[in-house]
C-alpha positions as CSV (number, residue, x, y, z in Angstrom):
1,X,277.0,31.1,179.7
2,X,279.7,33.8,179.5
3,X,278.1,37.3,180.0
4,X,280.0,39.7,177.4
5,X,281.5,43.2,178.3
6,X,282.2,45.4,175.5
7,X,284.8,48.0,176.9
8,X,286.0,51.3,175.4
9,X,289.6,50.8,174.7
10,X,291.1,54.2,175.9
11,X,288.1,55.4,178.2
12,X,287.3,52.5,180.2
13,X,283.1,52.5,180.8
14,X,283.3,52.7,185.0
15,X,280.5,50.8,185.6
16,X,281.3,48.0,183.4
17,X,284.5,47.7,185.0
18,X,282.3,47.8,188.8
19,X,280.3,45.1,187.5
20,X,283.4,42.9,186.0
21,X,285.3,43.4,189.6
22,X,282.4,42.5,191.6
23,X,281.8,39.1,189.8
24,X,285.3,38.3,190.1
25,X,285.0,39.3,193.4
26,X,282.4,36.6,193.8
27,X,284.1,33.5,192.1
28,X,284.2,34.4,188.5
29,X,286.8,33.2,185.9
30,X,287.1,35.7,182.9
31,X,289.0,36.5,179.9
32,X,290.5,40.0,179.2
33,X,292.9,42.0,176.9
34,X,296.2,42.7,177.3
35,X,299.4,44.3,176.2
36,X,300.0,41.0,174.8
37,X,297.2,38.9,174.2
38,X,294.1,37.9,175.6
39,X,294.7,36.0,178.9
40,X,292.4,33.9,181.7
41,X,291.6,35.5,184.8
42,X,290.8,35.2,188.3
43,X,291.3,36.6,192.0
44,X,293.9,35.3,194.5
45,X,292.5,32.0,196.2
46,X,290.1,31.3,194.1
47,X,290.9,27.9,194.0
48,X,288.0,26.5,191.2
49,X,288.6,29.2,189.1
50,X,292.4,28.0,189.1
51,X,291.0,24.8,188.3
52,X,289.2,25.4,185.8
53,X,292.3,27.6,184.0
54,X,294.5,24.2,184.4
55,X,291.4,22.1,182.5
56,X,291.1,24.8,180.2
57,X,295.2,24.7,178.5
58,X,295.8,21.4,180.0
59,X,298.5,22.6,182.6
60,X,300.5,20.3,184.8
61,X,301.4,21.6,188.3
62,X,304.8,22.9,186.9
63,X,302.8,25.9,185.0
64,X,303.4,28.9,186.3
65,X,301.1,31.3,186.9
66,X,301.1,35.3,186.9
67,X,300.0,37.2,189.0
68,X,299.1,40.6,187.0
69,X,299.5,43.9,189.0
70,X,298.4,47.5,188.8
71,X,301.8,48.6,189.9
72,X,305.3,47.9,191.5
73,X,304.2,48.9,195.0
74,X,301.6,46.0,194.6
75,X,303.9,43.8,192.6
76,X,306.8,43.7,195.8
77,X,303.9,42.2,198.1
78,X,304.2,38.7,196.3
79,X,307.9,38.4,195.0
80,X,311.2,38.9,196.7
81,X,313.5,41.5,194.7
82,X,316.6,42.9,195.6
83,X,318.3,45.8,194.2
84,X,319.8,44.9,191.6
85,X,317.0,42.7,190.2
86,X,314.9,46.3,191.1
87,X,316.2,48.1,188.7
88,X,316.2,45.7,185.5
89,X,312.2,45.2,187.3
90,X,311.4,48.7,187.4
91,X,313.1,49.8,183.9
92,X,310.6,47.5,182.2
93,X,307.5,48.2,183.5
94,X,304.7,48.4,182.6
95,X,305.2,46.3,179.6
96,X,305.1,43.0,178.1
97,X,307.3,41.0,180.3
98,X,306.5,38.4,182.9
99,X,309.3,38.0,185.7
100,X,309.6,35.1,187.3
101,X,310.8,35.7,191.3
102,X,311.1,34.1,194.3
103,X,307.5,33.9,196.2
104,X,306.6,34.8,199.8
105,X,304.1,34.2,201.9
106,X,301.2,36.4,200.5
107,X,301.4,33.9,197.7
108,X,299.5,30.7,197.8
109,X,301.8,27.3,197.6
110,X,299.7,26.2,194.3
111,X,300.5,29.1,192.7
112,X,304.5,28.6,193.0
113,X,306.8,26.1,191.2
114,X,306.5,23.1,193.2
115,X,310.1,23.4,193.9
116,X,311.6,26.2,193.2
117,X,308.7,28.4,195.2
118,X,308.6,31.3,192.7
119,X,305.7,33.0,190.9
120,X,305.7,34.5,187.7
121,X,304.8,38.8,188.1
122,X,303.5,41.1,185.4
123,X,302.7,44.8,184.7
124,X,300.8,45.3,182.0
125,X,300.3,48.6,179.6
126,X,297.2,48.6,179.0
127,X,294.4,50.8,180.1
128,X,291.5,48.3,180.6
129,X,293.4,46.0,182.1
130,X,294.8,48.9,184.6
131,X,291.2,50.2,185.3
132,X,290.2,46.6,186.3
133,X,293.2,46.1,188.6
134,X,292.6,49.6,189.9
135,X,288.6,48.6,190.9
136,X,289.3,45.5,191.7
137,X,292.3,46.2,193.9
138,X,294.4,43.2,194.0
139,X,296.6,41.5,191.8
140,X,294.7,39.4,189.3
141,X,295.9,35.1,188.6
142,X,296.4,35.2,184.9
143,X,297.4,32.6,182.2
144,X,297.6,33.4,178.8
145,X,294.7,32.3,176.6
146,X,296.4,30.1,174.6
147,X,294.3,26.8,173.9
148,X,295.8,22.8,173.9
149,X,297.1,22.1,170.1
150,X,296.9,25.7,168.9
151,X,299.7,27.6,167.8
152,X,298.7,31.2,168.6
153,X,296.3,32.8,171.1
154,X,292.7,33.9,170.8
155,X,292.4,37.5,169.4
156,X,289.2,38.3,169.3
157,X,286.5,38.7,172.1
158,X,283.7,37.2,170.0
159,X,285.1,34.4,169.2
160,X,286.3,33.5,173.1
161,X,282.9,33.7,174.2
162,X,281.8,31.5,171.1
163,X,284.4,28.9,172.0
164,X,284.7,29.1,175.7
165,X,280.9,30.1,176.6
166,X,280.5,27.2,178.7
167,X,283.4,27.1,181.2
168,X,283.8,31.0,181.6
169,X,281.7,33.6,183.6
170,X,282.7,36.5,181.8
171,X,284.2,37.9,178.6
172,X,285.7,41.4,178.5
173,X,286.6,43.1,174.8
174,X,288.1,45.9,173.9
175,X,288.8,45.2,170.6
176,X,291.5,43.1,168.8
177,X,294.5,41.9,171.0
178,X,298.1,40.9,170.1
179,X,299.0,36.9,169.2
180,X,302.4,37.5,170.8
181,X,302.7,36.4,174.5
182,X,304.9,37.9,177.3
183,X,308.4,37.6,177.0
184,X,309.4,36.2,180.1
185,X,312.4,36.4,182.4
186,X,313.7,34.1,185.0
187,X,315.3,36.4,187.5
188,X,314.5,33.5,190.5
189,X,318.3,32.1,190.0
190,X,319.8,36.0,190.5
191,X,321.0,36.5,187.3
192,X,318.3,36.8,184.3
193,X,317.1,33.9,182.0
194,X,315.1,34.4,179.1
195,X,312.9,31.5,179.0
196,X,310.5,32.9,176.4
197,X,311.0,35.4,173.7
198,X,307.4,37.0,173.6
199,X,306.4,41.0,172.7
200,X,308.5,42.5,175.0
201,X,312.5,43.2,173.9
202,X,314.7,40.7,175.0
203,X,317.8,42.2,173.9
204,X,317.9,44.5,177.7
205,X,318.1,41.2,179.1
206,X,320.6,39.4,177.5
């Protein structure tokens, strides 16, 4: 059974964020807000969680995963970026974008593209999510909650933990999220690619 965190959406209760960080510290798969939507989350490594996110939105092993982070210092640790892929980086963040860049090693292999080795990266703008990154202090492996056969996200916290009771550990809410996903850019081939058109404006990309 999922446990349920209600979260204040612009003051952030500090020890339920503690208490959130310390169980995904010790295994657990949750689902939080967004400046999107509501997405699945998990730390680095934790390979079952991982698991269970692929059974979840029946994912193949060409799905990338994001890896959310509290800021671009954190975010350079997983993906290469040069300069010029910097600046376009750096001008849209935080925001609703998810970038997808060549890997290294701090990433694990069954995180990445099975061939092209890269890793989707995100910043989000949003403050719970940003006080749980902040505790928690590591990047956190996110998919978007978007279930098999439905055509728009979850929005509502209630109703995740109604649905998804049984295969998550933990449910944060902070009140209604978006039903738009990321808009996500392919920078892995040097010059950007839109490959989905999501909340974030595409236009500075094209």
């Amino acid at each position: 059974m999922a446990k349920y965190f209600d979260v204040h959406p612009q003051t952030p209760q500090s020890r339920i964020i503690g208490t959130v960080a310390d169980s995904l510290r010790a295994g657990a798969l949750i689902a939080y807000p967004t400046d999107s939507c509501f997405a699945l989350g998990c730390r680095l490594g934790n390979h079952d969680a991982l698991e269970r996110i692929r059974s979840i939105r029946s994912l193949d092993d060409r799905h990338h995963f994001t890896l959310v982070c509290k800021d671009f210092a954190q975010l350079g640790q997983f993906v290469h970026v040069d300069n010029d892929v910097f600046r376009a980086v750096k001008a849209s963040t935080p925001g609703s974008y998810t970038f997808i860049l060549p890997a290294t090693k701090e990433v694990p292999r069954r995180l990445m593209h099975p061939k092209k080795k890269t890793v989707g990266v995100r910043i989000p703008d949003h403050v719970v999510t940003q006080a749980l990154l902040a505790e928690l202090g590591e990047p956190l492996v996110s998919s978007t909650l978007l279930l098999p056969g439905e055509p728009e996200p979850l929005t509502q916290g209630w109703e995740i933990k109604d649905r998804l009771d049984h295969v998550l550990d933990a449910v944060v809410d902070s009140g209604d999220c978006g039903t738009e996903p990321t808009t996500v850019v392919d920078f892995s081939g040097g010059e950007p690619e839109i490959v989905r058109h999501g909340a974030g404006d595409a236009t500075r990309f094209e």
